[in-house]
Biopython code that builds the backbone (N, CA, C, O; Angstrom):
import numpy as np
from Bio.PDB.StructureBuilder import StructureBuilder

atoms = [
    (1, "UNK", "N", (-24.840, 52.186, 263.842)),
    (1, "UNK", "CA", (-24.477, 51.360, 262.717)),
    (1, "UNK", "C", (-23.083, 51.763, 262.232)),
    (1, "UNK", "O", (-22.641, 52.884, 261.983)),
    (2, "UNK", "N", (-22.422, 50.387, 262.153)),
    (2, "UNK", "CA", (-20.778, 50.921, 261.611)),
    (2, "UNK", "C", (-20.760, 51.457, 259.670)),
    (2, "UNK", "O", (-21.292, 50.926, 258.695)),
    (3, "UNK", "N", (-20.196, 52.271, 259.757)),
    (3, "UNK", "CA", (-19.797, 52.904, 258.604)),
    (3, "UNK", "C", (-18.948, 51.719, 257.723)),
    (3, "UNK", "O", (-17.907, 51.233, 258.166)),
    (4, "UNK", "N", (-19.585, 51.286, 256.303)),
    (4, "UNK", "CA", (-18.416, 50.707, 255.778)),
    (4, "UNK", "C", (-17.291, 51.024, 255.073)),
    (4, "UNK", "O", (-17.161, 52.131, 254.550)),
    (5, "UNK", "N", (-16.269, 49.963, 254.990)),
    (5, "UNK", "CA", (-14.952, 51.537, 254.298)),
    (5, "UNK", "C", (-14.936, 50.661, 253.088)),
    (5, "UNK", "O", (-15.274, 49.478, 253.049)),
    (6, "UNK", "N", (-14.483, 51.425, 252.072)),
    (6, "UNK", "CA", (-14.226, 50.878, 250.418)),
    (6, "UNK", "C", (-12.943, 51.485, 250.088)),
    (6, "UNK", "O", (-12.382, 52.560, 250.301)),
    (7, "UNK", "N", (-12.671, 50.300, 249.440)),
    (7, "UNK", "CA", (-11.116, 50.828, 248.859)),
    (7, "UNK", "C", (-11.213, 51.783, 247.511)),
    (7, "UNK", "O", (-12.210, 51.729, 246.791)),
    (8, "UNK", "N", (-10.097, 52.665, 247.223)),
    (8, "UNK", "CA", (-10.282, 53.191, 245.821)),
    (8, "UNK", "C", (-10.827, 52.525, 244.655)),
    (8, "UNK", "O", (-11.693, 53.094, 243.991)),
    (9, "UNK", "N", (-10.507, 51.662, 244.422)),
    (9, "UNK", "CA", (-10.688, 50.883, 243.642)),
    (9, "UNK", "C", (-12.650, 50.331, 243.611)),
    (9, "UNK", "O", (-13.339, 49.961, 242.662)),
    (10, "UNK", "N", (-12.860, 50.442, 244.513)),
    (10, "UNK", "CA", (-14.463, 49.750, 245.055)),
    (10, "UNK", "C", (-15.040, 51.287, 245.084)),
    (10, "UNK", "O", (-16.237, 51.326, 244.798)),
    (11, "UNK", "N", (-14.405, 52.650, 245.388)),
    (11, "UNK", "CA", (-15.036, 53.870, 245.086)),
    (11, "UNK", "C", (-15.109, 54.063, 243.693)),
    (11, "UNK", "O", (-16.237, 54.203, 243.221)),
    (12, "UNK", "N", (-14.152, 54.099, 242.950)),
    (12, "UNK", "CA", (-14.535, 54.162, 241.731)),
    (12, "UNK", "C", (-15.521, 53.218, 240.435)),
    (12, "UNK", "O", (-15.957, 53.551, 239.332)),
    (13, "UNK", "N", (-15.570, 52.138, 241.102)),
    (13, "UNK", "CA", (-16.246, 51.890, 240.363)),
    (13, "UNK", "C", (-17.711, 51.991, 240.719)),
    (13, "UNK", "O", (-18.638, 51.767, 239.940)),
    (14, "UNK", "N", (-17.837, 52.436, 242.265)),
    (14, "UNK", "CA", (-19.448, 52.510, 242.531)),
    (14, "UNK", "C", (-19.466, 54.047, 241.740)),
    (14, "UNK", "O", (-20.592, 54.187, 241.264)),
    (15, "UNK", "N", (-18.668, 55.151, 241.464)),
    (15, "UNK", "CA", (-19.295, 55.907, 240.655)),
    (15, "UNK", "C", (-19.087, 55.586, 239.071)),
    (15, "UNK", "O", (-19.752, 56.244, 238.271)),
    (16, "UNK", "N", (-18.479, 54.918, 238.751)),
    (16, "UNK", "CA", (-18.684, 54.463, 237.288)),
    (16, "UNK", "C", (-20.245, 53.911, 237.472)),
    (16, "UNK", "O", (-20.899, 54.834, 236.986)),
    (17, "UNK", "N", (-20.837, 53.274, 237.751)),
    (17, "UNK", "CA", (-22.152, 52.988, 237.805)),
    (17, "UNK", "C", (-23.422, 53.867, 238.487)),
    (17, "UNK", "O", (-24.640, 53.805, 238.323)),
    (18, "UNK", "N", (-22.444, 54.828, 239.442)),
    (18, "UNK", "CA", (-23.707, 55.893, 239.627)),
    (18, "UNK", "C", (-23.687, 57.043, 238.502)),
    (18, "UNK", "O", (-24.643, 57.768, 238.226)),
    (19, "UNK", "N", (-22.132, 57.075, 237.775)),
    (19, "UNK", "CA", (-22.374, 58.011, 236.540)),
    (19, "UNK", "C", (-23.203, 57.069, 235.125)),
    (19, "UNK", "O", (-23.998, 57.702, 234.431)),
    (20, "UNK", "N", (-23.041, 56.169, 234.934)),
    (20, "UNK", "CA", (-24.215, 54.855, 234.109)),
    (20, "UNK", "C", (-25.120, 55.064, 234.418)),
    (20, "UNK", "O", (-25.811, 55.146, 233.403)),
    (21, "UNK", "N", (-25.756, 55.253, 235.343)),
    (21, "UNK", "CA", (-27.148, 55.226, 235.434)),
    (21, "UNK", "C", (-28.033, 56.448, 235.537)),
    (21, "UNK", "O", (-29.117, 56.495, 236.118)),
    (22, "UNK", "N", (-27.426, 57.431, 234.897)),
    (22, "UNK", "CA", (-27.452, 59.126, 234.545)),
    (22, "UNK", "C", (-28.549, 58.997, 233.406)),
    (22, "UNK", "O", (-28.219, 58.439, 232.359)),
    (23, "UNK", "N", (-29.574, 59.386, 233.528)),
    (23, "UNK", "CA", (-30.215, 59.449, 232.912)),
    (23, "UNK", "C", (-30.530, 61.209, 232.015)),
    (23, "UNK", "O", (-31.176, 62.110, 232.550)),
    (24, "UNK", "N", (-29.892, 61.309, 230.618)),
    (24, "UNK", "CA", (-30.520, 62.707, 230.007)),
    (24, "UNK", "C", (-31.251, 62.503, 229.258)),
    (24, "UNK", "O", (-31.491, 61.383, 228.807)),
    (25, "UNK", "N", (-31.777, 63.514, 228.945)),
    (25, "UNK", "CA", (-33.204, 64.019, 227.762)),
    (25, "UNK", "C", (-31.613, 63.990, 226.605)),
    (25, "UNK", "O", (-30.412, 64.158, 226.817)),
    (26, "UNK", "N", (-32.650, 63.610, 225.083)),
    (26, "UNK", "CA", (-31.763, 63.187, 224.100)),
    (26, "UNK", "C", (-31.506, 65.063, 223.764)),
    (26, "UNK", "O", (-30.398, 65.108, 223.229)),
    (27, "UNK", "N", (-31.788, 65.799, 223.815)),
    (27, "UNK", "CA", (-31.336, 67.503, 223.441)),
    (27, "UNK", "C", (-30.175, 67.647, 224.048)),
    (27, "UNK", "O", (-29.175, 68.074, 223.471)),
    (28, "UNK", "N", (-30.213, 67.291, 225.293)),
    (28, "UNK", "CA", (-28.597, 67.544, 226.132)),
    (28, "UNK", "C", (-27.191, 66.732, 226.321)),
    (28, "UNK", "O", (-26.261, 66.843, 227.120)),
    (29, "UNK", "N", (-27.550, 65.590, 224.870)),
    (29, "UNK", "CA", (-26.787, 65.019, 224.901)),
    (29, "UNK", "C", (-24.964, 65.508, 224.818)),
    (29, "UNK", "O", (-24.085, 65.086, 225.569)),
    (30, "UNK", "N", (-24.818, 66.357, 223.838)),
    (30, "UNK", "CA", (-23.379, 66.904, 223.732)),
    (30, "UNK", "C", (-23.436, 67.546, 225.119)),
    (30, "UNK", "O", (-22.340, 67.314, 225.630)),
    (31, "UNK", "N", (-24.222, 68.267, 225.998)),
    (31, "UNK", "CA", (-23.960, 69.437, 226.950)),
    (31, "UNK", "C", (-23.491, 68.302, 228.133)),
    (31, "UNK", "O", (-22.632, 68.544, 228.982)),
    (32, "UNK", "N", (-24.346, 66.814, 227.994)),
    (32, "UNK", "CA", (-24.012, 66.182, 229.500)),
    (32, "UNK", "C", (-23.796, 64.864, 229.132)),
    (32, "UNK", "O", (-22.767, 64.323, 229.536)),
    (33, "UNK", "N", (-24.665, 64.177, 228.360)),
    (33, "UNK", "CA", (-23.828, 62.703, 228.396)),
    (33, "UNK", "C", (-22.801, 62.462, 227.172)),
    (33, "UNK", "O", (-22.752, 61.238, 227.052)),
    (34, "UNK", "N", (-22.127, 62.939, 226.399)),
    (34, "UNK", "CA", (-20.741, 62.763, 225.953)),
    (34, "UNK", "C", (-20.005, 62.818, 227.150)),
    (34, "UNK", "O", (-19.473, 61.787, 227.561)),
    (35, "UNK", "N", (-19.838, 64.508, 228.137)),
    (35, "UNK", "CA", (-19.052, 64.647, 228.924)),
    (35, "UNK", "C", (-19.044, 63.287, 230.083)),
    (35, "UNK", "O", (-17.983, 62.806, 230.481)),
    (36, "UNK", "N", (-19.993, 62.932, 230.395)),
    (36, "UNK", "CA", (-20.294, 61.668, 231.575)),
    (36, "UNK", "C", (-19.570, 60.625, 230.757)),
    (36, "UNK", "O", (-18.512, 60.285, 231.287)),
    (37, "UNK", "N", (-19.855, 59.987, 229.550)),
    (37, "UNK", "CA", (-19.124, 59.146, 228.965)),
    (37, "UNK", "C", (-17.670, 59.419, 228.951)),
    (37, "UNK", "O", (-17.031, 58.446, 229.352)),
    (38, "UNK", "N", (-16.984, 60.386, 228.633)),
    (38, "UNK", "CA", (-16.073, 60.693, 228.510)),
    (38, "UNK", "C", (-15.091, 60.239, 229.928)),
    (38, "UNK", "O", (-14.057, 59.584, 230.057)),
    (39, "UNK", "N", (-15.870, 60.846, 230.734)),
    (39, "UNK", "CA", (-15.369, 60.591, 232.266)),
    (39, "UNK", "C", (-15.380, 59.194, 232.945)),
    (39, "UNK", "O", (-14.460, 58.754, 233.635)),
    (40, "UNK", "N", (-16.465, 58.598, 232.678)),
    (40, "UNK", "CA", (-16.897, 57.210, 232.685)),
    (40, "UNK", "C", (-15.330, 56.594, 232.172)),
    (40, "UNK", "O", (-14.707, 55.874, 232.952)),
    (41, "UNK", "N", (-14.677, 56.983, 230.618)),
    (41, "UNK", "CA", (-13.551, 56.309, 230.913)),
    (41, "UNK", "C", (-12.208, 56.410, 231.278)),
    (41, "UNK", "O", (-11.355, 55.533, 231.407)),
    (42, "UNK", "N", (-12.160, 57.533, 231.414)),
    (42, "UNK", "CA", (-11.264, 58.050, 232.118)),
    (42, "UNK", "C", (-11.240, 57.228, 233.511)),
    (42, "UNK", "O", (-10.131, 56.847, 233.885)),
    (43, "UNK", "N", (-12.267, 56.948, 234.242)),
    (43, "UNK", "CA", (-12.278, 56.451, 235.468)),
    (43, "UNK", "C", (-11.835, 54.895, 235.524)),
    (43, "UNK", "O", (-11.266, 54.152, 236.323)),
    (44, "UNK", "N", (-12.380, 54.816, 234.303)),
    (44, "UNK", "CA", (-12.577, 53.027, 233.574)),
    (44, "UNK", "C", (-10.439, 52.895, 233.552)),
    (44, "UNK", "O", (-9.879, 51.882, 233.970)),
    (45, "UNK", "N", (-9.755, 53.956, 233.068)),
    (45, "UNK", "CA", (-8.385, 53.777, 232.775)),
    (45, "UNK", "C", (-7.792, 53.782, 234.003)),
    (45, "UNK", "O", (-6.870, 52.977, 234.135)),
    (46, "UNK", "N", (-8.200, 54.798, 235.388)),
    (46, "UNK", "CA", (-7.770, 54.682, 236.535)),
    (46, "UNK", "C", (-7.671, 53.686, 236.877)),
    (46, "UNK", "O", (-6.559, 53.355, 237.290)),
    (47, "UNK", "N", (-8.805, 52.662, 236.885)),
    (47, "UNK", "CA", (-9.492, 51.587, 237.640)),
    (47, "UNK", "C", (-8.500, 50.588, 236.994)),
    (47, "UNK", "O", (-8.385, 49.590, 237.705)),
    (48, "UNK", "N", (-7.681, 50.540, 235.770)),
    (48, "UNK", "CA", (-6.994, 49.818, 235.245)),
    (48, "UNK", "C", (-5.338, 49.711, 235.919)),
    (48, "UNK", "O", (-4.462, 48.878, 236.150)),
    (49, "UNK", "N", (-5.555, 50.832, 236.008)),
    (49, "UNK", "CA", (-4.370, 51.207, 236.314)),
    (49, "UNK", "C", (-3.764, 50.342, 237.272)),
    (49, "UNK", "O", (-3.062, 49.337, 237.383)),
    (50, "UNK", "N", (-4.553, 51.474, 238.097)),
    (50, "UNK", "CA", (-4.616, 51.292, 239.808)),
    (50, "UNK", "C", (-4.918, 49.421, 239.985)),
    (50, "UNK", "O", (-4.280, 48.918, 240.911)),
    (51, "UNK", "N", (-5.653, 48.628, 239.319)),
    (51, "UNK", "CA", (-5.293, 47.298, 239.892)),
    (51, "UNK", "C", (-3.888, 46.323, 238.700)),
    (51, "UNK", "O", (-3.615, 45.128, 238.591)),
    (52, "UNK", "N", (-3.535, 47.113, 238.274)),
    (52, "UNK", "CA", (-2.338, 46.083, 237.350)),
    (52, "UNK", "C", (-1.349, 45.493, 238.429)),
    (52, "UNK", "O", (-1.075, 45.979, 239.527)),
    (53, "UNK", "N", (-0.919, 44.428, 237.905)),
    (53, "UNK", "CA", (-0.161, 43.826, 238.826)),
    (53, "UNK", "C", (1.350, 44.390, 239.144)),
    (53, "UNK", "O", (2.126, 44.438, 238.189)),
    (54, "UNK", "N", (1.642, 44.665, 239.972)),
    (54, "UNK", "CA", (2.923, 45.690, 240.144)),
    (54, "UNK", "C", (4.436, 45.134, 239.363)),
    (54, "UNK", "O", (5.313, 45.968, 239.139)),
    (55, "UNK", "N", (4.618, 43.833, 239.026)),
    (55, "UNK", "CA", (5.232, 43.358, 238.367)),
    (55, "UNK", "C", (5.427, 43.494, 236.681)),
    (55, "UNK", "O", (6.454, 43.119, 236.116)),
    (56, "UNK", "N", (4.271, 44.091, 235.981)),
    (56, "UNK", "CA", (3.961, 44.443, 234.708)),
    (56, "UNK", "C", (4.377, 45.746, 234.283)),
    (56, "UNK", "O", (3.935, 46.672, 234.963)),
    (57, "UNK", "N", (5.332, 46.125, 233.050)),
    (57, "UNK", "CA", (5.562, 47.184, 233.162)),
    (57, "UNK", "C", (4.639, 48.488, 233.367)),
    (57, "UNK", "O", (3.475, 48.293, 233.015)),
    (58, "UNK", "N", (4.922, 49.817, 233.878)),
    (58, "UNK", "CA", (4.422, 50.617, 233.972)),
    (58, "UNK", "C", (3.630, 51.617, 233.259)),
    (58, "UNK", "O", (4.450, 52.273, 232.617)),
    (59, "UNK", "N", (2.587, 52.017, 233.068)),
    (59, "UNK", "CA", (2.206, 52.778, 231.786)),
    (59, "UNK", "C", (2.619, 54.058, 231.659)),
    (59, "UNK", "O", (2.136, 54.919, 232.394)),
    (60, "UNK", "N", (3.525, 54.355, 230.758)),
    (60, "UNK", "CA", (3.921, 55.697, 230.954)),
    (60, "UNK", "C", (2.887, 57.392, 231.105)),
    (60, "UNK", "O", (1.740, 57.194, 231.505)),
    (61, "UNK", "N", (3.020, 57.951, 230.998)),
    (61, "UNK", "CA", (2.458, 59.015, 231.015)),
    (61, "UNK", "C", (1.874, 59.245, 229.579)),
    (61, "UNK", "O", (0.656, 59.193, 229.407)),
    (62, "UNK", "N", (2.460, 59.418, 228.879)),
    (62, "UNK", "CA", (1.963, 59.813, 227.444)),
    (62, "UNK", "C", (0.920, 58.618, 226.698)),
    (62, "UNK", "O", (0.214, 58.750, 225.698)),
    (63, "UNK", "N", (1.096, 57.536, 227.498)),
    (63, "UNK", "CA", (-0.061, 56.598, 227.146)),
    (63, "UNK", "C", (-1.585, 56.726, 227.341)),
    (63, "UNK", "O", (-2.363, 56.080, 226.639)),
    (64, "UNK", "N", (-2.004, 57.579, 228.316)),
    (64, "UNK", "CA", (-3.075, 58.015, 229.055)),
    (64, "UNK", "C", (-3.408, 58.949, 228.105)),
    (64, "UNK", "O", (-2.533, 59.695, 227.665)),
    (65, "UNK", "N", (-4.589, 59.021, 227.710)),
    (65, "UNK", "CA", (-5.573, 59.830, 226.786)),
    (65, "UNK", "C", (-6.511, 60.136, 227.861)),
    (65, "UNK", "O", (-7.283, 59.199, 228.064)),
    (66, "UNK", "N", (-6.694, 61.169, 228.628)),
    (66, "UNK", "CA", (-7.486, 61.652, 229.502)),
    (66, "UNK", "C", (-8.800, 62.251, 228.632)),
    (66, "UNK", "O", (-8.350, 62.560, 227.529)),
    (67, "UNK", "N", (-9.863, 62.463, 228.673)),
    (67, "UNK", "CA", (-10.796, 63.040, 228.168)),
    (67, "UNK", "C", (-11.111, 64.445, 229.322)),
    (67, "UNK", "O", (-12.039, 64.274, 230.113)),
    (68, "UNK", "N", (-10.506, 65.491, 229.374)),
    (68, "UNK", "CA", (-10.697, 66.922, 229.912)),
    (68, "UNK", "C", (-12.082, 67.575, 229.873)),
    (68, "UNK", "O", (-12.779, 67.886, 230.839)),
    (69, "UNK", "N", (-12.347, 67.722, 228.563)),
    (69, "UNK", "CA", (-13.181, 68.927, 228.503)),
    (69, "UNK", "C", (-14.455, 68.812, 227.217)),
    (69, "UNK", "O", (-15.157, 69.782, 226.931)),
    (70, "UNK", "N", (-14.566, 67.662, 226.640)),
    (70, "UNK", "CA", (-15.180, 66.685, 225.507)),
    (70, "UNK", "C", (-15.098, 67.322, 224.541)),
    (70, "UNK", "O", (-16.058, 67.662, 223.849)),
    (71, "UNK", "N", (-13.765, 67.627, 224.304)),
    (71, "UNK", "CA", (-12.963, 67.684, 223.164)),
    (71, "UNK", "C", (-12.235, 66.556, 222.015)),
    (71, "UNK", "O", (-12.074, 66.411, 220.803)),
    (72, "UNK", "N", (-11.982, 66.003, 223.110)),
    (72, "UNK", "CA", (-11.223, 64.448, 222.537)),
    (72, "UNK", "C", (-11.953, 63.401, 222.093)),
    (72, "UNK", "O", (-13.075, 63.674, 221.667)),
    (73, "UNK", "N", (-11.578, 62.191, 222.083)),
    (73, "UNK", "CA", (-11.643, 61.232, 221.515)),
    (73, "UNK", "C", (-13.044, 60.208, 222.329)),
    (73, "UNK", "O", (-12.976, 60.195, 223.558)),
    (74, "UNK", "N", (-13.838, 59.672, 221.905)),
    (74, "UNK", "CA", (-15.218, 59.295, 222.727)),
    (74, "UNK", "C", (-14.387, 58.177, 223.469)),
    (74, "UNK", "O", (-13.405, 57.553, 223.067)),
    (75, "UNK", "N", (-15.309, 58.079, 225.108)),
    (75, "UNK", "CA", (-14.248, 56.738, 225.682)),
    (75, "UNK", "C", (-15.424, 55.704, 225.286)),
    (75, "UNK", "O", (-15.271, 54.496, 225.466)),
]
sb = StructureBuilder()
sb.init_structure("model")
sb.init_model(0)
sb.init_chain("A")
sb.init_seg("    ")
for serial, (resi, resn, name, xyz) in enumerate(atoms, 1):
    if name == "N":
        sb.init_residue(resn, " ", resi, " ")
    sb.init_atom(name, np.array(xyz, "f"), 0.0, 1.0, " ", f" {name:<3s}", serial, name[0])
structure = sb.get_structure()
């Protein structure tokens, strides 16, 4: 059976939905699903990124609010 190939764009979002469908117990919420949310959009901003039309200006660097370490800001 042939292997199928996915583009970045089609990888990330199959784990945006395999990190969605993460199921925690409500106790571990700060320890694991803030952090999954957090990442969830971080991936969600890649995914933006990465398909803008190359003609549109560029997003600079300092525009990107990465969520690191679930410290920051909820995505």
């Amino acid at each position: 059976m042939e292997e199928k190939k996915y583009t970045p764009e089609e990888i990330i979002d199959i784990t945006i939905n395999n990190l969605s469908n993460i199921s925690v117990p409500a106790a571990l919420t700060e320890q694991i699903s803030i952090p999954i949310i957090q990442n969830i959009g971080n991936l969600r901003k890649a995914l933006e990124i990465m398909t803008k039309p190359a003609e549109e200006e560029p997003i600079e660097l300092g525009e990107i609010d990465l969520e690191e370490d679930g410290e920051g800001k909820d995505a």
